[in-house]
C-alpha positions, 0 to 999 in steps of 0.5 A: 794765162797765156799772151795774145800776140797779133804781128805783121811781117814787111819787107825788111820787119817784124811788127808785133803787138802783145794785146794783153800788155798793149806794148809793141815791137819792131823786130828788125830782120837784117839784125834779128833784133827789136829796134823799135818798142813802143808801150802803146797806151796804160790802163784798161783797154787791150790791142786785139786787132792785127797792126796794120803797116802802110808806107812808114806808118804803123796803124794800131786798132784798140778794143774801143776803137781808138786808132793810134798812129806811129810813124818809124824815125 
């Protein structure tokens, strides 16, 4: 089975949300690394939506319409 992976390019970043394991990751261009991974929810539900970037926020739709929210420290 392969994975279903949905991203998102800025600027200065790389958002990817892997919808099978529901973990993300924020691959910083400067440095080609993941400075941000983020386990976004366990259990049944899958993230098949494309995250959405806006300012310093990283908006994330789940397949049960459940809007998670995460901010960049």
């Amino acid at each position: 089975m392969g994975t279903n992976l949905n991203f998102t390019v800025t600027d200065t970043h790389i958002f990817i949300v892997d919808a099978m394991s529901c973990k993300m990751g924020c691959i910083n261009q400067s440095i080609g690394m993941i400075d941000w991974p983020v386990e976004v929810v366990e259990g049944k539900t899958t993230l098949p939506h494309t995250p959405i970037v806006y300012g310093d926020k990283l908006f994330v739709l789940d397949d049960e319409g459940t809007l998670y929210t995460y901010e960049k420290a």
